[in-house]
N, C-alpha and C positions, 0 to 999 in steps of 0.2 A: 419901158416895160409894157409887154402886152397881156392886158388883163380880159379878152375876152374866154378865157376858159378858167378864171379865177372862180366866178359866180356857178358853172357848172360842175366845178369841181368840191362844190357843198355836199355831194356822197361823201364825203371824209367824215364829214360832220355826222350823216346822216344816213351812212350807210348800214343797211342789215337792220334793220329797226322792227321788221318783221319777223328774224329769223330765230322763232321762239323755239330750240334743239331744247330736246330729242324731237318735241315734236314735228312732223313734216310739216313743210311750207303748203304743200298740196293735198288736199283731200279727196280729190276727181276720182273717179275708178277709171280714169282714161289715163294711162301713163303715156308721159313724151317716151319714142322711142329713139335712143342716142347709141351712137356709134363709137367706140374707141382705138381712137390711130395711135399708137405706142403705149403699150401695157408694160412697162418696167415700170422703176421703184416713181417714179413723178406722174405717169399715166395713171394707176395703181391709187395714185395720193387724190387725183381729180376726181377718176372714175368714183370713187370712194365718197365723195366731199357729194358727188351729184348725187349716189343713192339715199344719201343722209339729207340731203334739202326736200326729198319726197315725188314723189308722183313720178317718177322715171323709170325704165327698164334697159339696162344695157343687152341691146340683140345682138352687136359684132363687135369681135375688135380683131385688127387687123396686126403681127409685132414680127418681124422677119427672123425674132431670134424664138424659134418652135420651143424653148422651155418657158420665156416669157406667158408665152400664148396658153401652153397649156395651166399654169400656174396661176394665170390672170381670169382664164375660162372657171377651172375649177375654183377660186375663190368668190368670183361673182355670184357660178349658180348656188354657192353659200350664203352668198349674203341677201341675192334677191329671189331665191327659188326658180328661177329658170336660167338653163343654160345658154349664154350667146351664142354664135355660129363664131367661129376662129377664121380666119385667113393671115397668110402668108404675107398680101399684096394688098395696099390700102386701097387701089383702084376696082378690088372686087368688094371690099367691104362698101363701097360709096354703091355701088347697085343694086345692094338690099332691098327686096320692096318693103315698104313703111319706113325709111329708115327718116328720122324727123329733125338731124341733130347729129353732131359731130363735135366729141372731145379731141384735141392733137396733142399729145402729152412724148413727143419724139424729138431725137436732136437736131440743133437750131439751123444745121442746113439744110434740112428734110423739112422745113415749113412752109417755106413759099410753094413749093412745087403742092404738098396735101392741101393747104391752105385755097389756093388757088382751084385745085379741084375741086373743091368742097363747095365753094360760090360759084360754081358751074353748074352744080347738078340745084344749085339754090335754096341751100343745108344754113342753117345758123352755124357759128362755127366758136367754139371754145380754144385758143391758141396758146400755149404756154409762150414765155416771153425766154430769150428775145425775139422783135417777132419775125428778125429775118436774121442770115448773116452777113447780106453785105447790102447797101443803101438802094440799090436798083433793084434787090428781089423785094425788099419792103415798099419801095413806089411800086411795081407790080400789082402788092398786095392789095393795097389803099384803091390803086383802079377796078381789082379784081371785086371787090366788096362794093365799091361804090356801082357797079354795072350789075348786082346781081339783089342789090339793096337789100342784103339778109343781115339778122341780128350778128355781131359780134364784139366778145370780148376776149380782151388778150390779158393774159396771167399775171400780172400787179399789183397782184393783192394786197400791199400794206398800203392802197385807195381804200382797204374797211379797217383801219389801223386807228383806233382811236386816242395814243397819244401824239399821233401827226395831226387828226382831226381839233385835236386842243392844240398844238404848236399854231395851226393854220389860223385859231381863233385867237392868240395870242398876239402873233403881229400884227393880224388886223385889227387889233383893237389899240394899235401903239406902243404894250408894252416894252419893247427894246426900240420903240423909235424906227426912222426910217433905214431898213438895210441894205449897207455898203459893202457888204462882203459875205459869201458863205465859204464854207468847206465842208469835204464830205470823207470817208475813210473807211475800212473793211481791213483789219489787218491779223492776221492770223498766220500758225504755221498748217498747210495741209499736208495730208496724207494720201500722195502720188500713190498709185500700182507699180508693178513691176514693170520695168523698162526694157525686159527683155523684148528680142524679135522671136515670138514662137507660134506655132498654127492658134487660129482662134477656135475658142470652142464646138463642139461639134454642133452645137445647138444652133450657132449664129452664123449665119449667110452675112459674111462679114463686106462683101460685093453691095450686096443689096442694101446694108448698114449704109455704107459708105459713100452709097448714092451718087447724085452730080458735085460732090466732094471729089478732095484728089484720094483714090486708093492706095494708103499708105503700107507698110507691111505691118503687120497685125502685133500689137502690143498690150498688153492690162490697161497698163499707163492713158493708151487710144480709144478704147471701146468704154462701156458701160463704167458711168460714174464720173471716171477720169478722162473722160474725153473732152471736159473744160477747162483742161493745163493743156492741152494741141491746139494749134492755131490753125490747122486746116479746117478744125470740127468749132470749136470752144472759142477761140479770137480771144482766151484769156481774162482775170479775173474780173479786171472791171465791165467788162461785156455778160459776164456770166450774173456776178454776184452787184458788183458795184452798183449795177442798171437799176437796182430795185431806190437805192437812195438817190441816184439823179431823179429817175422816174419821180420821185417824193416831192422832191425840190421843186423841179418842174409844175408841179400840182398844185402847193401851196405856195408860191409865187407868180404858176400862173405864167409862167416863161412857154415860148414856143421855143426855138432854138439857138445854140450860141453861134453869132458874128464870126467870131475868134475863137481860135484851141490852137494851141500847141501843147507838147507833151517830153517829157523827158525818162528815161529811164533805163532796166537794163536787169539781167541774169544775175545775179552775182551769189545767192546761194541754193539755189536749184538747178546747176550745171547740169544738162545731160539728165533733168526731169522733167523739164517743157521749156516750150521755144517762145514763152509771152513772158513778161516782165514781172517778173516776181517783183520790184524795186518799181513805182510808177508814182510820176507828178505831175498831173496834167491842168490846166489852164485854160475853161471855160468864159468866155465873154458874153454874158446877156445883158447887151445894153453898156452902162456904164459899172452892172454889177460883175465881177470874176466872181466866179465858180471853182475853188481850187479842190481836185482828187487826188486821195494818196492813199497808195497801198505799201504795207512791207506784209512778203510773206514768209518771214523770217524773224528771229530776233524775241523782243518782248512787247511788242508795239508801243501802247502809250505808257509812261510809268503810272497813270491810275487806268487800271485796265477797263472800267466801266466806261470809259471814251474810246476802246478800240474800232466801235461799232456803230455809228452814228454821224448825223449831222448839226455843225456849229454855225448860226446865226449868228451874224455881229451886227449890233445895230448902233445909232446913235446913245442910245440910252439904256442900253446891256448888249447880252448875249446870252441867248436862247439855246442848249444842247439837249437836239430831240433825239432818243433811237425807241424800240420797237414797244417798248415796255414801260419807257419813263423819259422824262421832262428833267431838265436842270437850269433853272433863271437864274442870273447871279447878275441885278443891275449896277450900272457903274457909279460909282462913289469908294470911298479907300473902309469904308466902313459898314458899307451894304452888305446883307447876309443871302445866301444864295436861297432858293425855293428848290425844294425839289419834290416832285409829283411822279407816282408808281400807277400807271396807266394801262394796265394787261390787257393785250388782244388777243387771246391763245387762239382764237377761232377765224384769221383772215383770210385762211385757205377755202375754207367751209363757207365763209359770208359769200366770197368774191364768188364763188361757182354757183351759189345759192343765187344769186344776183342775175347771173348767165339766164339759169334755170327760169325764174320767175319771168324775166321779161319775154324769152321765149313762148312762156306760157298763156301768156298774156297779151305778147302782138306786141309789146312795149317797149321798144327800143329804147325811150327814154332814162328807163331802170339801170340803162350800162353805165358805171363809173370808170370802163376804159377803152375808149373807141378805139378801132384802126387808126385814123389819122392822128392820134394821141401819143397813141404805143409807137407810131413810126415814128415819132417825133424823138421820143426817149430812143428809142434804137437806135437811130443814127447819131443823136448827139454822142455815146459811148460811140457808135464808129468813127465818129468824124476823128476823136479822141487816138483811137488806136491807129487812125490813119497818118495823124500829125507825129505820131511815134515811131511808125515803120517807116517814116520819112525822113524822119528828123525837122520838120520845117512846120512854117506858122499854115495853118488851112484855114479860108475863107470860105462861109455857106453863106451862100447866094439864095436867100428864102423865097423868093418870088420865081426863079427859076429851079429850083431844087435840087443846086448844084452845088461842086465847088469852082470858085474860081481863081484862077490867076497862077493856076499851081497843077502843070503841067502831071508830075508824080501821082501827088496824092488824087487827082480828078482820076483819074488811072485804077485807082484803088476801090472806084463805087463800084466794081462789078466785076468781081471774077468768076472769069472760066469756065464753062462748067466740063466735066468730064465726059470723053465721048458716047454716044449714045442717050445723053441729058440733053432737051434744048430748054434755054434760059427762057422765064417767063420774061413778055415784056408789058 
């Protein structure tokens, strides 16, 4: 096991200690001025989170779909008494003069290319997660920030999760002993859009949406919301949703990437409502520890619903069941009585951007609880994932070269396509 981002990853512990809301973190009469690249309902949650941490002004944001923009315009100059400037095109927002700062709160295969921009013009950047959609735009990215050395963090927010922050403290201090196994799960039924094929709103440049994506013909199911059941946009649930409890894992053990994945699974009751695995079991290898993921997005999930959402530590001497709000120790003996601890983090969206915020403010890169080379790390383990499933086969990461190897298919799969008139960062 590699423990060197065990010890960095104590913001769990210790994150937001500052972040005394309402009051603002900033008192300056200088505000940072920040930019926002996609103003729908997640852009909307960031922009928001950043005017509440204090000392900011949102001057532009940029949202291809012109009801977003105007909607998102009009609510800021509510909320912060001046109005931004709107664009259509995120490349006219980034030439702002003063512009200090960059939120990207857009879908996941629209990151690398703003991302990318943003640490050219030599912008701090705020990136929602995942932080790419396929393994070679997130190496891009990692070079792209390390050549422009600006502050960034990517959107994993439950790093200010304070019942993971006690799970983290829990195993290190031996409580369930040494752990030989995790699992992790997300199981719910969603709520698809319509599936029809019909023109997209007149608001929405569904072209420009769809970017160096493949341009599919225009469906509810496709665009805003539900475009994380498409595999061309979304790569499916455990890319979307799941990433957030690898991402966890990975933090409080302090893993970099699995050896070994393979994945199994399959459609079986969302027929002809998305093309990713409603049905998915996949097989993470760190070290000598598996990582087993499981989704149903069907059915009743677990019979005590309080486990549908969450991750199971097994250790020598219990097993630790963390999720977002509470703890459940039940160590082993036929007569031991379980612990369980109600842990509320209502506030990790607001911490993590607050976090953004301050180190910004301050020069202090050190303040970030989740680097570029972090967040790629989580992002490709979910790919490597979906990769061994569109394959059917076992895939090896190759950590020192940052590949896969031996596995002709799936190596095939780090980098797709992009659509003509796109060139692929490299």
């Amino acid at each position: 096991m590699n423990r060197r981002t065990f010890i960095k990853s104590s913001s769990l512990a210790t994150a937001a200690v500052a972040t005394g809301f309402p009051t603002p973190l900033f008192a300056s009469d200088k505000k940072l001025k920040i930019g926002l690249i996609g103003s729908g309902w997640y852009g909307m949650v960031i922009a928001k989170a950043a005017l509440e941490a204090g000392g900011v002004e949102v001057i532009a944001v940029a949202d291809v779909d012109s009801q977003h923009l105007s909607d998102s315009l009009n609510e800021l100059a509510s909320l912060q008494g001046s109005r931004p400037r709107g664009f259509r095109d995120y490349r006219d927002l980034l030439e702002v003069s003063g512009l200090e700062a960059v939120l990207i709160g857009t879908v996941t295969h629209w990151h690398a290319l703003q991302f990318i921009a943003a640490c050219r013009k030599g912008l701090p950047v705020y990136c929602e997660k995942p932080l790419a959609y396929d393994i070679e735009e997130g190496r891009a990215m990692v070079k792209a920030a390390r050549e422009a050395g600006n502050i960034v963090q990517i959107g994993f927010q439950r790093r200010q999760n304070k019942a993971f922050s006690r799970a983290r403290d829990l195993i290190g201090e031996g409580r369930i002993g040494k752990v030989h196994q995790i699992e992790a799960q997300i199981h719910y039924n969603p709520n698809i859009d319509d599936t029809t094929i019909q023109d997209p709103p007149a608001s929405l440049d569904w072209d420009a949406w769809c970017g160096p994506a493949p341009m599919l013909p225009y469906s509810p199911s496709k665009g805003h919301m539900s475009w994380r059941f498409e595999r061309a946009y979304g790569n499916g649930h455990l890319v979307d949703w799941g990433i957030h409890n690898i991402d966890i894992i990975r933090t409080i053990m302090g893993y970099d990437m699995p050896l070994t994945t393979e994945a199994r699974g399959g459609i079986h009751a969302l027929q002809g409502q998305t093309n990713t695995p409603d049905t998915l079991r996949a097989t993470m290898l760190f070290g000598e520890v598996p990582l087993i993921w499981q989704h149903r997005l069907w059915g009743t999930g677990e019979i005590d619903p309080q486990y549908n959402n969450g991750i199971f530590f097994h250790g020598e001497k219990g097993t630790l069941f963390a999720a977002d709000n509470r703890l459940v120790l039940k160590p082993t003996g036929r007569d031991s009585r379980q612990e369980v601890m109600e842990i509320p983090s209502p506030r990790m969206q607001e911490e993590h951007v607050a976090e953004f915020i301050r180190a910004v403010k301050t020069g202090n890169r050190e303040l970030i609880s989740c680097t570029i080379d972090d967040a790629f790390r989580s992002t490709a383990t979910v790919q490597l994932a979906m990769i061994a499933y569109e394959t059917g086969s076992r895939v090896q990461w190759d950590e020192q070269r940052q590949t896969i190897t031996g596995n002709e298919a799936a190596a095939a799969m780090l980098a797709r396509p992009y659509r003509e008139g796109y060139q692929r960062p490299i």
